[in-house]
C-alpha positions in Angstrom: 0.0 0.0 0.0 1.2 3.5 -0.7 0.0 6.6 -0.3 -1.8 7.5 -2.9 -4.0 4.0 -2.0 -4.9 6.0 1.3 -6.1 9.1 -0.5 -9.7 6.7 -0.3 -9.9 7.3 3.3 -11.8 10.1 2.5 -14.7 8.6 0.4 -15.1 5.2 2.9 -17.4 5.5 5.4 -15.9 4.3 8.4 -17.2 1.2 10.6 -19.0 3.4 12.9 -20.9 4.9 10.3 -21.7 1.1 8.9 -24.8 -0.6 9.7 -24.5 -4.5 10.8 -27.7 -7.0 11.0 -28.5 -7.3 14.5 -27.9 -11.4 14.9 -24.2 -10.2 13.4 -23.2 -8.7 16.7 -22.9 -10.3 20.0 -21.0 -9.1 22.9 -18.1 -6.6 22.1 -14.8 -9.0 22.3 -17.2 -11.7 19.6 -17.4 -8.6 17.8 -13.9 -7.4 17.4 -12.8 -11.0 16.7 -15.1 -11.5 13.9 -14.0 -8.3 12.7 -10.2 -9.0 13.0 -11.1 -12.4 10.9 -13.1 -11.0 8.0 -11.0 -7.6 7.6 -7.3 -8.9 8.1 -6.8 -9.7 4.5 -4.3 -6.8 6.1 -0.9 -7.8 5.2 1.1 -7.1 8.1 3.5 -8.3 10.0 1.9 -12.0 12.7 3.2 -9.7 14.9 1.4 -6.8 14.6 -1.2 -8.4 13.7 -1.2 -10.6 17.3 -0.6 -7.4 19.1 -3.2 -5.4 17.9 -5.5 -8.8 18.2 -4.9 -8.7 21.9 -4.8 -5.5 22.1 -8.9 -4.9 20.5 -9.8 -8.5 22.2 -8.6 -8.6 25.1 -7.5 -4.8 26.4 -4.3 -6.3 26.5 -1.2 -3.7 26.2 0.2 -3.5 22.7 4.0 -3.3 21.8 5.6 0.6 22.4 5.3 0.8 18.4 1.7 0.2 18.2 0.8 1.6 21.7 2.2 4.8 20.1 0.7 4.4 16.8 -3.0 3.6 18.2 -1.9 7.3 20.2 -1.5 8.9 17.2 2.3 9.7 18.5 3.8 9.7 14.9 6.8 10.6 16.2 7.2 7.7 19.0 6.1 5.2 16.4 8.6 5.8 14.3 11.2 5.6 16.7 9.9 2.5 18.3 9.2 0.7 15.0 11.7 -1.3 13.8 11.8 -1.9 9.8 9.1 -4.1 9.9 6.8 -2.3 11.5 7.5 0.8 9.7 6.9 -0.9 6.8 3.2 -2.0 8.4 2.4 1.4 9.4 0.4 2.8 6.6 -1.8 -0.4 6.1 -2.4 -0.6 10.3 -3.1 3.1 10.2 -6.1 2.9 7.3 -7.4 -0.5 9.5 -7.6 1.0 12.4 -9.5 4.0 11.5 -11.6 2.4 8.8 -12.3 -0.9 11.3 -11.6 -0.1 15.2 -13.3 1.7 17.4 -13.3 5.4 18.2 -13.0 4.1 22.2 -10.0 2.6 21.8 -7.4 4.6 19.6 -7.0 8.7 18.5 -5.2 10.1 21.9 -3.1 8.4 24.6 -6.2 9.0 27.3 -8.4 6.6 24.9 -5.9 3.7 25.2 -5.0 4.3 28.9 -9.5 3.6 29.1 -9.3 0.9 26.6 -6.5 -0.9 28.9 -8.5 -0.5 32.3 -11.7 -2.2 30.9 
């Protein structure tokens, strides 16, 4: 993915703007999982992709490079991230705002919340 792929951002409507059949969602974690399966044709890193499983799951900490990229602390991510994760960084970005929710990434307060639950 480059950049000009994430120029789309713009014209898809993100997931909390998306309707879902009722019997589609069950309790939150069910939710995310489901969502992880059928939207992960997101070629990252098993690592990242593990972390940020856990992470939406099971509010369980993600690495320095994604805790700071789910922050949107540019700046720490990139020197956290080692190649490989740099090189995920514009595909986890678009997921993560297309896919997870608002609760849980944007500032370092919502993933400090998303942690405690």
């Amino acid at each position: 993915m480059d950049f000009e792929d994430m120029t789309d951002l713009q014209h898809d409507a993100p997931c909390w703007e998306q309707q879902a059949p009722e019997e589609a969602l069950g309790n939150e974690a069910q939710r995310l999982a489901r969502l992880m399966r059928l939207e992960l044709p997101f070629t990252v890193s098993k690592r990242n992709e593990t972390a940020l499983t856990l992470y939406l799951v099971h509010h369980q900490p993600p690495t320095p490079f994604l805790r700071a990229v789910l922050s949107n602390d540019l700046v720490e991510a990139v020197r956290q991230g080692n190649r490989e994760e740099l090189a995920d960084l514009p595909e986890l970005i678009t997921w993560i705002y297309r896919r997870a929710p608002m609760a849980c990434w944007g500032t370092p307060e919502r993933v400090r919340t998303w942690l405690q639950q």
